[in-house]
LUMKOLGU-987196 format. One record per atom (N, C-alpha, C, CB): x, y, z; atom name; residue number from 1. Coordinates in steps of 0.05 Angstrom, whole numbers, plus 5000, padded with zeros to 4 digits. Glycine has a CB too. Layout:
BEGIN
x/y/z/atom/seq
X/Y/Z/CA/NUM $
...
END
This chain:
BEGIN
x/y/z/atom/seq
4754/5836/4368/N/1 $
4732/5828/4386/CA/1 $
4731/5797/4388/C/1 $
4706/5839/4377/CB/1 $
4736/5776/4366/N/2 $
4730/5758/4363/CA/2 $
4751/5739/4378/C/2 $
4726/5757/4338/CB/2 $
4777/5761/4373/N/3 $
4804/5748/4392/CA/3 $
4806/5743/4417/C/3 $
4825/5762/4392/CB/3 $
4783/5774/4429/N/4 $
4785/5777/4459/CA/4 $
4766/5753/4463/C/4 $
4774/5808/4474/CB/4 $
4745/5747/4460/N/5 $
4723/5727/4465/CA/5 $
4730/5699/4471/C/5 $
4706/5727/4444/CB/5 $
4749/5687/4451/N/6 $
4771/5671/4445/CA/6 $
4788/5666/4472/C/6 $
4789/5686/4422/CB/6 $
4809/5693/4475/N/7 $
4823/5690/4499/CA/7 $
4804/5678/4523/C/7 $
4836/5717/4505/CB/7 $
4785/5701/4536/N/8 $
4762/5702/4553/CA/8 $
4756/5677/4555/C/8 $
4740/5719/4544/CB/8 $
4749/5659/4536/N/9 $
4726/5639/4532/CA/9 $
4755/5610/4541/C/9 $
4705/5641/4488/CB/9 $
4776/5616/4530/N/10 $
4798/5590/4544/CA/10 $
4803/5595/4571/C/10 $
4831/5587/4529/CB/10 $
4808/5628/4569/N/11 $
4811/5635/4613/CA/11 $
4795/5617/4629/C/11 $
4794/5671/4627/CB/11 $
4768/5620/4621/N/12 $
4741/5614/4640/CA/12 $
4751/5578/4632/C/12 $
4699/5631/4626/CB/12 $
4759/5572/4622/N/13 $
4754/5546/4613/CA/13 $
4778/5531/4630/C/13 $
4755/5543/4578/CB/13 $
4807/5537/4630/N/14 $
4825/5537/4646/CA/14 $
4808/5549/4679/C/14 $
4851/5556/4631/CB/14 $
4797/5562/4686/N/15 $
4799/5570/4716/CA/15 $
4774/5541/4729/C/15 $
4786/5612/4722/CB/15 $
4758/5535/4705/N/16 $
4731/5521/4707/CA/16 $
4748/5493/4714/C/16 $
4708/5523/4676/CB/16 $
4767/5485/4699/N/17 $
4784/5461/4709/CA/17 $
4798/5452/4735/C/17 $
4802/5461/4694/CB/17 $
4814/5487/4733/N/18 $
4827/5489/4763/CA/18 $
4812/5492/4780/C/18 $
4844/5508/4769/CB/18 $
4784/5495/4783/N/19 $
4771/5500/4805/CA/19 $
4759/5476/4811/C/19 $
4755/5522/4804/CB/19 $
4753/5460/4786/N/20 $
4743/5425/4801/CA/20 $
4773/5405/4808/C/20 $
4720/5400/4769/CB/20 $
4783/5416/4793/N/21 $
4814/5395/4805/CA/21 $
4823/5410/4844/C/21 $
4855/5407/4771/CB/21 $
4810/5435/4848/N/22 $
4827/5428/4867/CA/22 $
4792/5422/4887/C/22 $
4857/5457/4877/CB/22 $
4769/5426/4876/N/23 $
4752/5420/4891/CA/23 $
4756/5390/4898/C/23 $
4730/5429/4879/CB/23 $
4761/5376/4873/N/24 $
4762/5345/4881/CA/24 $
4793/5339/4901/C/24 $
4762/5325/4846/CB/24 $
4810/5349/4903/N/25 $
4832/5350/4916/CA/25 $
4829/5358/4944/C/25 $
4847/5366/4905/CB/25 $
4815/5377/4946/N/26 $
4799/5387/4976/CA/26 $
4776/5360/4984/C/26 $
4776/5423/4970/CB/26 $
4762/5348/4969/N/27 $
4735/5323/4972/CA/27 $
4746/5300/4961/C/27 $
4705/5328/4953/CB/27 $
4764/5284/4974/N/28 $
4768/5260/4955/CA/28 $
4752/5244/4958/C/28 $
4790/5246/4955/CB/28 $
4745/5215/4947/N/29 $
4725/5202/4946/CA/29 $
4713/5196/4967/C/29 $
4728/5186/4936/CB/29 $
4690/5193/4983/N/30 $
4681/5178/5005/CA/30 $
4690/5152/5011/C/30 $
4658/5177/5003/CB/30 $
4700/5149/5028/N/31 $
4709/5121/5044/CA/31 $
4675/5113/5059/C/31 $
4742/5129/5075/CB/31 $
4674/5086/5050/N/32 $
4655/5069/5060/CA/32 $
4662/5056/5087/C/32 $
4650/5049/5040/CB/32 $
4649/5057/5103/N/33 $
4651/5048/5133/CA/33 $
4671/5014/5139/C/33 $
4611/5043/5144/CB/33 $
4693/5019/5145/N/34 $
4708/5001/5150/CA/34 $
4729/5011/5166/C/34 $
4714/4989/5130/CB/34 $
4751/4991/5162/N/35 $
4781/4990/5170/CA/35 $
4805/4999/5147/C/35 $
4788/4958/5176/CB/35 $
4813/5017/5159/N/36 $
4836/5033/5132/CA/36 $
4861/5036/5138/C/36 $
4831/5064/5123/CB/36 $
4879/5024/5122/N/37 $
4911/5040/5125/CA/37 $
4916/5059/5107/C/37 $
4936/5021/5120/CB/37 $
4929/5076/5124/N/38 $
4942/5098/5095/CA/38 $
4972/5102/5096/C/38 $
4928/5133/5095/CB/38 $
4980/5092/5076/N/39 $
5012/5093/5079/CA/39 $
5017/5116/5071/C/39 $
5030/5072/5065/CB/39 $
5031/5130/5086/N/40 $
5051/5153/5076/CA/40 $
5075/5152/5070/C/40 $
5054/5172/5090/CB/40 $
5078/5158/5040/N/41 $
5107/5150/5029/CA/41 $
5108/5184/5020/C/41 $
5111/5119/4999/CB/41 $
5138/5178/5007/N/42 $
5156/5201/5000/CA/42 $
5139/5209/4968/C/42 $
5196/5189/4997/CB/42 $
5125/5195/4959/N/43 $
5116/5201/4935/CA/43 $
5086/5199/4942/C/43 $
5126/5185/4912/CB/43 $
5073/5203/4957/N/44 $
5039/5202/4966/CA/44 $
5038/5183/4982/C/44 $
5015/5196/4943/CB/44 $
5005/5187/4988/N/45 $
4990/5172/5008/CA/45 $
4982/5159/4987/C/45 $
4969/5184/5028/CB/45 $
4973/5131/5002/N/46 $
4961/5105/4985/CA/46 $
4941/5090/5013/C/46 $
4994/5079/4970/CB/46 $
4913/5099/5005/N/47 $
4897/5088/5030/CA/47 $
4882/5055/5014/C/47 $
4867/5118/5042/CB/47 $
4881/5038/5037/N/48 $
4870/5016/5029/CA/48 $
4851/5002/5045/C/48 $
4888/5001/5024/CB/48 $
4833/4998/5037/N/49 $
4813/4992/5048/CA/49 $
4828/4957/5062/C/49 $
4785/4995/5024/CB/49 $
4819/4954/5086/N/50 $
4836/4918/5103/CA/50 $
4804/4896/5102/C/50 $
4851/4925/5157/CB/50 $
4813/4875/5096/N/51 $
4786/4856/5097/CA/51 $
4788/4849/5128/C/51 $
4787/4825/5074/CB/51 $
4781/4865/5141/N/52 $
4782/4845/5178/CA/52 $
4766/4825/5174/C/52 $
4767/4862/5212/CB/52 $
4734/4824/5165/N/53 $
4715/4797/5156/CA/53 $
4734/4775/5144/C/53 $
4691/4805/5130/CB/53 $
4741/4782/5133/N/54 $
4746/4754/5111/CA/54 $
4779/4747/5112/C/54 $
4736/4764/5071/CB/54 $
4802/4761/5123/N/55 $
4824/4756/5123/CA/55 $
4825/4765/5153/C/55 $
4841/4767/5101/CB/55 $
4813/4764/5185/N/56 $
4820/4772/5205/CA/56 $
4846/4774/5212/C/56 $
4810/4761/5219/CB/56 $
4862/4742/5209/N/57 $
4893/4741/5223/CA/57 $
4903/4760/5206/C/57 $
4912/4712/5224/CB/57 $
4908/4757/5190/N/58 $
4923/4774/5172/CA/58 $
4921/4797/5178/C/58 $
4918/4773/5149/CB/58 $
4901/4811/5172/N/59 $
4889/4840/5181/CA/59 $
4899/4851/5211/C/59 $
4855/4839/5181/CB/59 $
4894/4835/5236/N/60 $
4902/4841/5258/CA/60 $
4931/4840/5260/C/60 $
4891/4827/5275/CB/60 $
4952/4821/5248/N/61 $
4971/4813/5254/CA/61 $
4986/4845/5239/C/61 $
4977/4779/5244/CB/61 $
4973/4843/5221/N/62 $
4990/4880/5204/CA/62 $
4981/4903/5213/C/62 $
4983/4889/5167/CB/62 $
4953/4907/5233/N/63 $
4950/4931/5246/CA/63 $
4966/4932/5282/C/63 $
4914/4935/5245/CB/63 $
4972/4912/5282/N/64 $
4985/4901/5306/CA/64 $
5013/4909/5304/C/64 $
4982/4870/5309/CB/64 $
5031/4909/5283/N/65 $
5057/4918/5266/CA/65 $
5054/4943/5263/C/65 $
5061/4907/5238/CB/65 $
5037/4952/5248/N/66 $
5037/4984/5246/CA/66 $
5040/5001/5278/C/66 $
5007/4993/5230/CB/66 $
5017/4991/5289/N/67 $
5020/5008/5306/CA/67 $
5043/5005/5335/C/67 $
4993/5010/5312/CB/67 $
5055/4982/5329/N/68 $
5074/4980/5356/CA/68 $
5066/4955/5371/C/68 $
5069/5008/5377/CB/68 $
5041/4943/5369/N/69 $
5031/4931/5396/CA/69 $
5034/4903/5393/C/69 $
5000/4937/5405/CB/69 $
5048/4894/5371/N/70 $
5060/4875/5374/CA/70 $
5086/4866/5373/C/70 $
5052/4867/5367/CB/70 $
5096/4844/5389/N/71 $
5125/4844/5386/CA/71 $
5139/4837/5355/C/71 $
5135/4824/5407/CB/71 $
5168/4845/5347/N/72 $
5180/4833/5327/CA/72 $
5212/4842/5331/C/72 $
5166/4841/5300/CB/72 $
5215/4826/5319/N/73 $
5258/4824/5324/CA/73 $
5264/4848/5310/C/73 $
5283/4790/5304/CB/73 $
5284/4858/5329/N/74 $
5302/4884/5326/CA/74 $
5321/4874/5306/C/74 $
5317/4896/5354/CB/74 $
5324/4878/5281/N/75 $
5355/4864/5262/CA/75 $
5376/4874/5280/C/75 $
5364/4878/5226/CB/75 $
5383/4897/5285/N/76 $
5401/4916/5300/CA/76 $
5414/4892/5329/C/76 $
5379/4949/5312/CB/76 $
5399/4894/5346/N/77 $
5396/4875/5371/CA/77 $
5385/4850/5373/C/77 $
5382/4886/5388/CB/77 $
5371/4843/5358/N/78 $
5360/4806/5363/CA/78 $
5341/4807/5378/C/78 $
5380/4782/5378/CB/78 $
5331/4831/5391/N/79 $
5315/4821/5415/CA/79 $
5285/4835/5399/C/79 $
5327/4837/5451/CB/79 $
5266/4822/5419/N/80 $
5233/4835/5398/CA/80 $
5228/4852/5422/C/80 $
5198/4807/5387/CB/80 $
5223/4875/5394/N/81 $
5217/4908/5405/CA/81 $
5187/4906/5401/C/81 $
5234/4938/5384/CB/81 $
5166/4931/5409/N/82 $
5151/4945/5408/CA/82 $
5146/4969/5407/C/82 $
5146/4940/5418/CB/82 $
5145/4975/5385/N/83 $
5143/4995/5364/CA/83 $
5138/4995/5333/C/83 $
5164/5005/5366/CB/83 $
5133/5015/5325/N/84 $
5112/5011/5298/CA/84 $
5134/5003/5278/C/84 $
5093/5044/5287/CB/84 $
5135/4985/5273/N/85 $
5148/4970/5246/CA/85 $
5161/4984/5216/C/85 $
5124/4952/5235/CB/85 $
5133/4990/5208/N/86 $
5130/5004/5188/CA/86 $
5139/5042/5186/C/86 $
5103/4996/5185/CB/86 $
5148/5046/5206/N/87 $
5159/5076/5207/CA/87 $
5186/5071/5192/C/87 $
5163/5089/5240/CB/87 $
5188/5098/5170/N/88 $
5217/5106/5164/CA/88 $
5236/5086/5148/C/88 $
5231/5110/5191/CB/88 $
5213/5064/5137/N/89 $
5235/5040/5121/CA/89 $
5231/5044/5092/C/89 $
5227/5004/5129/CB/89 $
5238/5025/5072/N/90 $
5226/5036/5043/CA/90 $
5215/5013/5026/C/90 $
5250/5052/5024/CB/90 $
5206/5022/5006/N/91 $
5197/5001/4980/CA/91 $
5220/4991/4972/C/91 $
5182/5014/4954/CB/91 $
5234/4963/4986/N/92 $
5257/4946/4982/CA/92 $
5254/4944/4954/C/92 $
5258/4919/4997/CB/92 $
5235/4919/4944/N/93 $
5235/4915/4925/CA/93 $
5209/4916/4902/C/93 $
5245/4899/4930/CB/93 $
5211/4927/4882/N/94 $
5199/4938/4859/CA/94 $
5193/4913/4840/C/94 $
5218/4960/4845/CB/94 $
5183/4897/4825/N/95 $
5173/4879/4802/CA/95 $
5163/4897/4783/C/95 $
5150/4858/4809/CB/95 $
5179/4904/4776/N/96 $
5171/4932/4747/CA/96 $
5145/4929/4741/C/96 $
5188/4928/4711/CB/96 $
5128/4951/4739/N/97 $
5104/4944/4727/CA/97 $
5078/4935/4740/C/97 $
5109/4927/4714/CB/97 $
5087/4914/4762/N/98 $
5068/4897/4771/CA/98 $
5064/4898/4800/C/98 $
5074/4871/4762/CB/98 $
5082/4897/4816/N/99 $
5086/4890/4845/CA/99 $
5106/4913/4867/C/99 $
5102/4859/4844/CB/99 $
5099/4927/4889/N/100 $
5117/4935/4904/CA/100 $
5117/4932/4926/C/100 $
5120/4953/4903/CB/100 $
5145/4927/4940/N/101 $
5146/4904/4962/CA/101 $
5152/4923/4991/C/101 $
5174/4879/4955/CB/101 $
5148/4925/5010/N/102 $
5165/4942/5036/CA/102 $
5155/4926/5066/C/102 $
5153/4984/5039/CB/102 $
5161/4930/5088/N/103 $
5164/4915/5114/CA/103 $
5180/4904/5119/C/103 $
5151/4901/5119/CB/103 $
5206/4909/5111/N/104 $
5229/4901/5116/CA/104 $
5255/4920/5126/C/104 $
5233/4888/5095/CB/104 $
5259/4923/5149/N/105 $
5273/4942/5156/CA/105 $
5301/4950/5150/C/105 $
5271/4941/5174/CB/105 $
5304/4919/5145/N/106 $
5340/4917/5128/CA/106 $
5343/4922/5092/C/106 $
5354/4875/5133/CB/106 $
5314/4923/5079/N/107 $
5316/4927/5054/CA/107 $
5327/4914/5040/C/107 $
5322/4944/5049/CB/107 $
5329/4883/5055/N/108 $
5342/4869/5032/CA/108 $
5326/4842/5035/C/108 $
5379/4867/5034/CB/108 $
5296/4844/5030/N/109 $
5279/4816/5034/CA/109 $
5283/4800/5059/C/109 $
5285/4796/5012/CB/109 $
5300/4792/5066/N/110 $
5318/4787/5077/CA/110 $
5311/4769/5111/C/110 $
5331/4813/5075/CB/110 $
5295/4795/5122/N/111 $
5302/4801/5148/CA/111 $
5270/4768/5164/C/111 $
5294/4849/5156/CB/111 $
5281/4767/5184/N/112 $
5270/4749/5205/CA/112 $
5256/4762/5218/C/112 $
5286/4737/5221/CB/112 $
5226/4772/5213/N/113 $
5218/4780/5238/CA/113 $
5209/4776/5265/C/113 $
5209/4787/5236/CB/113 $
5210/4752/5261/N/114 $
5205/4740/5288/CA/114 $
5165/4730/5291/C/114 $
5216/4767/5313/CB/114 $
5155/4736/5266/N/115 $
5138/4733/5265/CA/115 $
5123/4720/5246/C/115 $
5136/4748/5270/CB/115 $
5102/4696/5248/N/116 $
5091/4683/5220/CA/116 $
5053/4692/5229/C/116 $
5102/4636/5215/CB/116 $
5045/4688/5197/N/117 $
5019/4687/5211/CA/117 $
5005/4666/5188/C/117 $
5003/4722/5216/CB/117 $
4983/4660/5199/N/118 $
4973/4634/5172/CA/118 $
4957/4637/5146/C/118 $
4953/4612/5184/CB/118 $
4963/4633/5127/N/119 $
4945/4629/5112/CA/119 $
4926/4631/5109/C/119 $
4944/4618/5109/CB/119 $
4906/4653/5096/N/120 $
4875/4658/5087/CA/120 $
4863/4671/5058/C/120 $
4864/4677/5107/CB/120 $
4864/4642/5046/N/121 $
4863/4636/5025/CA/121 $
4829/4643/5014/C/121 $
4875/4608/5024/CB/121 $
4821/4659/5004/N/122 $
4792/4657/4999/CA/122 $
4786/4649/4965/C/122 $
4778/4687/5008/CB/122 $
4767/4640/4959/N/123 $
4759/4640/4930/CA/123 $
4749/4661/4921/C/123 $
4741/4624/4924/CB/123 $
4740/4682/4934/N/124 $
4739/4710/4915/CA/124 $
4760/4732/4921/C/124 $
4710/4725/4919/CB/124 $
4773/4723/4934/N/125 $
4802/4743/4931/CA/125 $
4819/4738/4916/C/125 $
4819/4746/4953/CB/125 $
4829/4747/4889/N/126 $
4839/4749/4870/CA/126 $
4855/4767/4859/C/126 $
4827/4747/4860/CB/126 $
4875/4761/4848/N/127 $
4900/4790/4834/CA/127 $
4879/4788/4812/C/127 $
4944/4784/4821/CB/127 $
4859/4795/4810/N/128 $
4837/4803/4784/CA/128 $
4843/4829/4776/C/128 $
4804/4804/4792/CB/128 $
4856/4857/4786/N/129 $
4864/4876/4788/CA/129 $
4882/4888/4797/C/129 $
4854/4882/4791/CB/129 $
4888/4911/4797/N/130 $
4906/4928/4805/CA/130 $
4905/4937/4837/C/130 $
4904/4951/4788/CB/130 $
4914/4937/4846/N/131 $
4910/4949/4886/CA/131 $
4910/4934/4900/C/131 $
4885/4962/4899/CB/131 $
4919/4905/4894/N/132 $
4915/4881/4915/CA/132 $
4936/4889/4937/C/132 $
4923/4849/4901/CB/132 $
4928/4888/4970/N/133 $
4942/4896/4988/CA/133 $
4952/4862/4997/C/133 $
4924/4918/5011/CB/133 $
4977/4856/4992/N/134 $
4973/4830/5004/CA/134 $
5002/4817/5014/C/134 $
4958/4811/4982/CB/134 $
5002/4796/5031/N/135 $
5028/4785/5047/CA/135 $
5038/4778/5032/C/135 $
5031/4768/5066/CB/135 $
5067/4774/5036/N/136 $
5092/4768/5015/CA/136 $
5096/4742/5040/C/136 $
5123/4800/5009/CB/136 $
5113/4721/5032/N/137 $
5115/4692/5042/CA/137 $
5150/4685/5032/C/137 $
5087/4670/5023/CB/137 $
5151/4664/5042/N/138 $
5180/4649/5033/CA/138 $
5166/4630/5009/C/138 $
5198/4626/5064/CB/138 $
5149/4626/4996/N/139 $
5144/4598/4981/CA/139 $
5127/4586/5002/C/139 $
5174/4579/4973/CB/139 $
5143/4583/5018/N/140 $
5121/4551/5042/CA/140 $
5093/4559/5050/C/140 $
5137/4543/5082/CB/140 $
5085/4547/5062/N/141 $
5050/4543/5071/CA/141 $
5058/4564/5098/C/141 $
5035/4501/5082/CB/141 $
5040/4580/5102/N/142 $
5039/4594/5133/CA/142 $
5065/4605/5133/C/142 $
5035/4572/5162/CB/142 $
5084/4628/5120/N/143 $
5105/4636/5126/CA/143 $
5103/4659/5124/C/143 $
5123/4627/5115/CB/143 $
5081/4670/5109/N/144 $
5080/4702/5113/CA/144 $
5081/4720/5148/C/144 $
5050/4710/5097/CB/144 $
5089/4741/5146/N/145 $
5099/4750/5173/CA/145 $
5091/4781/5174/C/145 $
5132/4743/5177/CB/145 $
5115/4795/5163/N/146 $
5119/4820/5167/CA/146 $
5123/4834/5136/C/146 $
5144/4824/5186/CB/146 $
5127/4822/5121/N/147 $
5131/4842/5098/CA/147 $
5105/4835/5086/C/147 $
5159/4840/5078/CB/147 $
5099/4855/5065/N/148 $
5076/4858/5047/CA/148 $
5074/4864/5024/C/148 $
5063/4870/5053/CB/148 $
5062/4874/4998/N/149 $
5065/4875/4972/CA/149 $
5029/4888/4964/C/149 $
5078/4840/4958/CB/149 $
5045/4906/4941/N/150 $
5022/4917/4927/CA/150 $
5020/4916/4899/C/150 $
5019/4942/4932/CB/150 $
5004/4909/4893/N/151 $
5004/4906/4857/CA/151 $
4990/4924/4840/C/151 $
4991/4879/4847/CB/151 $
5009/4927/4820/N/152 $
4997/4953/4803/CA/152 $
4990/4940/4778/C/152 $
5019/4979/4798/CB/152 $
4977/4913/4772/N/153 $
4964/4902/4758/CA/153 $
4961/4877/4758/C/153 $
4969/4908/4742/CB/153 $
4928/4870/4745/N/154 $
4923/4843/4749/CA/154 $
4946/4819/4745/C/154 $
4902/4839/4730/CB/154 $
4951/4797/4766/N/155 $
4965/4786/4763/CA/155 $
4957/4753/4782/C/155 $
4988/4806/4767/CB/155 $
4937/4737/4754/N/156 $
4927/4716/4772/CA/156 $
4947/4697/4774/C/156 $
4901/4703/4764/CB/156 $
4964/4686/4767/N/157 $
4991/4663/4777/CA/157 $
4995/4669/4806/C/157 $
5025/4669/4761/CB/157 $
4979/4690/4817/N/158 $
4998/4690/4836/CA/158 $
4960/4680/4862/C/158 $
5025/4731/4839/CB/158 $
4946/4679/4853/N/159 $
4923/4670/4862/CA/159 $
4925/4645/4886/C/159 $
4909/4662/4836/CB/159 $
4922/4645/4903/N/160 $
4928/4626/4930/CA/160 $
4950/4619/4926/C/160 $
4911/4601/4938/CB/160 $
4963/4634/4926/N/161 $
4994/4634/4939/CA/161 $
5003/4658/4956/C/161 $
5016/4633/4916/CB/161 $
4986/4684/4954/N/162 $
4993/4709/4978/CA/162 $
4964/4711/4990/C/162 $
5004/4744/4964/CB/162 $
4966/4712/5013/N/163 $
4939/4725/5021/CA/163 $
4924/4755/5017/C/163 $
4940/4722/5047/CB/163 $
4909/4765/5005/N/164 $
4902/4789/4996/CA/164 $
4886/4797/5027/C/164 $
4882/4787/4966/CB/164 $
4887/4820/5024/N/165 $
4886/4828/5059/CA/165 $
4868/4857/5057/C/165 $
4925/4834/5076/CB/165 $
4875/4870/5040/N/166 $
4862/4892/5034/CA/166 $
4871/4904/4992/C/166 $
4875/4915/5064/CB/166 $
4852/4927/4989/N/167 $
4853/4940/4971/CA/167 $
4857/4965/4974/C/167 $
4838/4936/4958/CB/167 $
4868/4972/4958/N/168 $
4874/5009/4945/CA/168 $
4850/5022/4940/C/168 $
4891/5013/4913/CB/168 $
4846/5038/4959/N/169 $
4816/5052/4949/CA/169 $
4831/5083/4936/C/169 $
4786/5059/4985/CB/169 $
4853/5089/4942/N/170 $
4856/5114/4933/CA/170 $
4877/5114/4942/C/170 $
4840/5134/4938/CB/170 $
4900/5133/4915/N/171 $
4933/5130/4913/CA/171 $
4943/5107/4893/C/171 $
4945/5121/4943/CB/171 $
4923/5098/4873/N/172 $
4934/5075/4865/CA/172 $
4954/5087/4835/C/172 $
4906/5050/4860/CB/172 $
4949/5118/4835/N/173 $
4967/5130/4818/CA/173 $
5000/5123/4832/C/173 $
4957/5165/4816/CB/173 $
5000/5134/4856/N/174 $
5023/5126/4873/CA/174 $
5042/5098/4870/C/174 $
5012/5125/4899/CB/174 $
5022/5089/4875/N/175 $
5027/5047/4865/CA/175 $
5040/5047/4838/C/175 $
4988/5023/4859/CB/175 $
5027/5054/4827/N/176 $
5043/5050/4794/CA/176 $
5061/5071/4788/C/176 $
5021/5051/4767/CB/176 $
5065/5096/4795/N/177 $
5089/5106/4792/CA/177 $
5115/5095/4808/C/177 $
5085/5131/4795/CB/177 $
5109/5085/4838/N/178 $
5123/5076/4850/CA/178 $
5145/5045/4835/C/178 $
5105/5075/4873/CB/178 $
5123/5034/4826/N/179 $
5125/5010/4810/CA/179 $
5137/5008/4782/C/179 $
5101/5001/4807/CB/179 $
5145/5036/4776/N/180 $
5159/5047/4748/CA/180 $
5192/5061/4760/C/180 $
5133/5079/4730/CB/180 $
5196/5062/4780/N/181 $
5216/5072/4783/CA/181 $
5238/5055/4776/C/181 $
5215/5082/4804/CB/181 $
5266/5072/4772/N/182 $
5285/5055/4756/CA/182 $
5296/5031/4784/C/182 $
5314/5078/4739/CB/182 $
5297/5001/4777/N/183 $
5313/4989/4785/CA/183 $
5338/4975/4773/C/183 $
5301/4977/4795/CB/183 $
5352/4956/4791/N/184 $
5372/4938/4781/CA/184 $
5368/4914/4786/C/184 $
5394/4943/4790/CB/184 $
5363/4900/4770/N/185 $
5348/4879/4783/CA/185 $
5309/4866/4793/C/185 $
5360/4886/4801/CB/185 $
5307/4872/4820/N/186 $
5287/4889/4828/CA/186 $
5289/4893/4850/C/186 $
5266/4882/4823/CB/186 $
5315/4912/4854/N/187 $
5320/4925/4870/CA/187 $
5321/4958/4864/C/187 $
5341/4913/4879/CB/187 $
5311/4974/4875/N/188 $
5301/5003/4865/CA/188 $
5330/5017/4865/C/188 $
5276/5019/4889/CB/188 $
5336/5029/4850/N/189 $
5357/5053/4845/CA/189 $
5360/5069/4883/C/189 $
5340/5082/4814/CB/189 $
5336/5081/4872/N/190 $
5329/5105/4894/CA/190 $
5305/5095/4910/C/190 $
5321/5135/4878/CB/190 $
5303/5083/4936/N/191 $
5280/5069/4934/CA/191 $
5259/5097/4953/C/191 $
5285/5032/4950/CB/191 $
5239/5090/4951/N/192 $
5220/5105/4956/CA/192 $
5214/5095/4981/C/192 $
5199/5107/4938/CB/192 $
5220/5119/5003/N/193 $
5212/5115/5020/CA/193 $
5180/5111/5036/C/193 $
5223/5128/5023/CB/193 $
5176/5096/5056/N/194 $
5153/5082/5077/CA/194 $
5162/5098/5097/C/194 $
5154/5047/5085/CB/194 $
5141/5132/5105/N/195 $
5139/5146/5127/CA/195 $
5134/5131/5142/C/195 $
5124/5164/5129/CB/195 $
5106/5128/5146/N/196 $
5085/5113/5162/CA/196 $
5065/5108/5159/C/196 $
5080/5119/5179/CB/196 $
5057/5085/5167/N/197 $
5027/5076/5161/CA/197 $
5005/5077/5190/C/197 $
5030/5041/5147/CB/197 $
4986/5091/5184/N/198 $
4975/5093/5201/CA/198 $
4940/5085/5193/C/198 $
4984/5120/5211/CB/198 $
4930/5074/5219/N/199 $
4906/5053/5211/CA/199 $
4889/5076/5228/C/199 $
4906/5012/5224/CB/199 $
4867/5067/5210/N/200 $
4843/5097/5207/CA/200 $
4808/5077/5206/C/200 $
4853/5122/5160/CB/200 $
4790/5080/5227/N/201 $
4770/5063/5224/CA/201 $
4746/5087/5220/C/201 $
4767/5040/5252/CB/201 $
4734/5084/5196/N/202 $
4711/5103/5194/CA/202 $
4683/5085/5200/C/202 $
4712/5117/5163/CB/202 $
4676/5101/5210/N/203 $
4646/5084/5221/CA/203 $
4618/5097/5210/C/203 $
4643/5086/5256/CB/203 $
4621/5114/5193/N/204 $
4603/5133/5168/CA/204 $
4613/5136/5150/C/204 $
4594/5158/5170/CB/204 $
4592/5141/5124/N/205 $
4608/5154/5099/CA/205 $
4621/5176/5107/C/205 $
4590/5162/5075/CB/205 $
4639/5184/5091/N/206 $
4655/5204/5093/CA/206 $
4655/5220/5074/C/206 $
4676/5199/5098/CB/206 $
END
C-alpha cells in the first residue's frame, strides 16, 4: 500500500510539472507594448524587444533590411536589390561564450553592403548583461551597416563602441546555446542557420 501511494504520489507529481511546462509553453511571457524582432533560426526563435526611442536610425535602418524596403548590394551581382536581407543566411561568426554574429550573406564578415548607418551611442545602453541586440562596425566611427551581433553575456569593453539597438526578451536560452557551438577559430563548425526575421509591433499587453 505504501509502495502504491509512493508510485501515485511521483505520477501526479511528474504530470503536475508536465502540465505547467507545457502551460507556460502554450503562454509565454507577455510582451510589453513596443517594436519586436523575432528571429527564426534552425535552433529557436529569439524575440527582442528594438529601442525605436532611443536608437531610431539604427532601429529603422534594420527593420528596413529585414523586411526588403530598403536597398543593399547583391554580393552575387553588385547591383542593390530589394528584398529581405536577413532570409536564409547564418550565424557567420560565434565569440565562444559571449557574442553571435549574422547579416552577412557571404558568411565570411566580409561582405559590402552598400550600406552605413551612424552612430547612437547612449549612456544607459550598456553590455551590463546578456541579450544585447546590437550593430557590429569595422572599428571606425559611423561604419556599422548590415550585420549585427548578440551577446550571451555581460561584456562592458565593448561599451560605446557598438550601438545597442534592442534586447532579448525571450530565446535568450537560444543565444547561449547558439554561442556554445563548436568553432574553429570563430568561425562555427556547423553554423546555425538565420530563417527569418520578422518585425512584430504589439500595441497591448499580450
Amino acid at each position: 500500500m505504501v509502495r502504491s501511494c509512493q508510485t501515485r504520489c511521483i505520477a501526479l507529481t511528474l504530470f503536475t510539472v508536465l502540465f505547467i511546462s507545457l502551460g507556460y509553453a502554450q503562454n509565454p511571457p507577455a510582451l510589453k507594448p513596443g517594436l519586436y524582432a523575432i528571429f527564426n533560426t534552425s535552433e529557436g526563435n529569439i524575440t527582442a524587444r528594438l529601442y525605436e526611442k532611443y536608437t531610431p536610425r539604427t532601429v529603422a535602418n534594420f527593420v528596413a533590411l529585414a523586411q526588403g524596403t530598403k536597398p543593399w548590394r547583391d554580393p552575387k551581382t553588385g547591383a542593390m536589390v530589394r528584398r529581405p536581407l536577413y532570409d536564409n543566411i547564418t550565424f557567420h561568426r560565434v565569440v565562444p561564450g559571449e557574442a553571435i554574429q549574422s547579416g552577412d550573406p557571404t558568411a565570411t564578415s566580409t561582405h559590402n553592403c552598400g550600406v552605413t548607418v551612424s552612430d547612437e551611442f547612449l549612456p544607459g545602453l550598456r553590455f551590463s548583461g546578456p541579450g544585447r541586440l546590437a550593430m557590429a562596425n569595422t572599428g571606425n566611427p559611423d561604419s556599422g551597416g548590415c550585420q549585427f551581433f548578440i551577446t550571451a553575456q555581460p561584456i562592458p569593453s565593448w561599451d560605446e563602441k557598438y550601438t545597442i539597438f534592442g534586447e532579448v526578451v525571450a530565446g535568450l536560452d537560444v543565444v547561449s546555446k547558439i554561442s556554445r557551438m563548436p568553432v574553429h577559430g570563430e568561425k562555427p563548425l556547423d553554423p546555425v542557420k538565420l530563417i527569418h526575421v520578422s518585425i512584430e509591433r504589439i500595441d497591448t499587453v499580450m
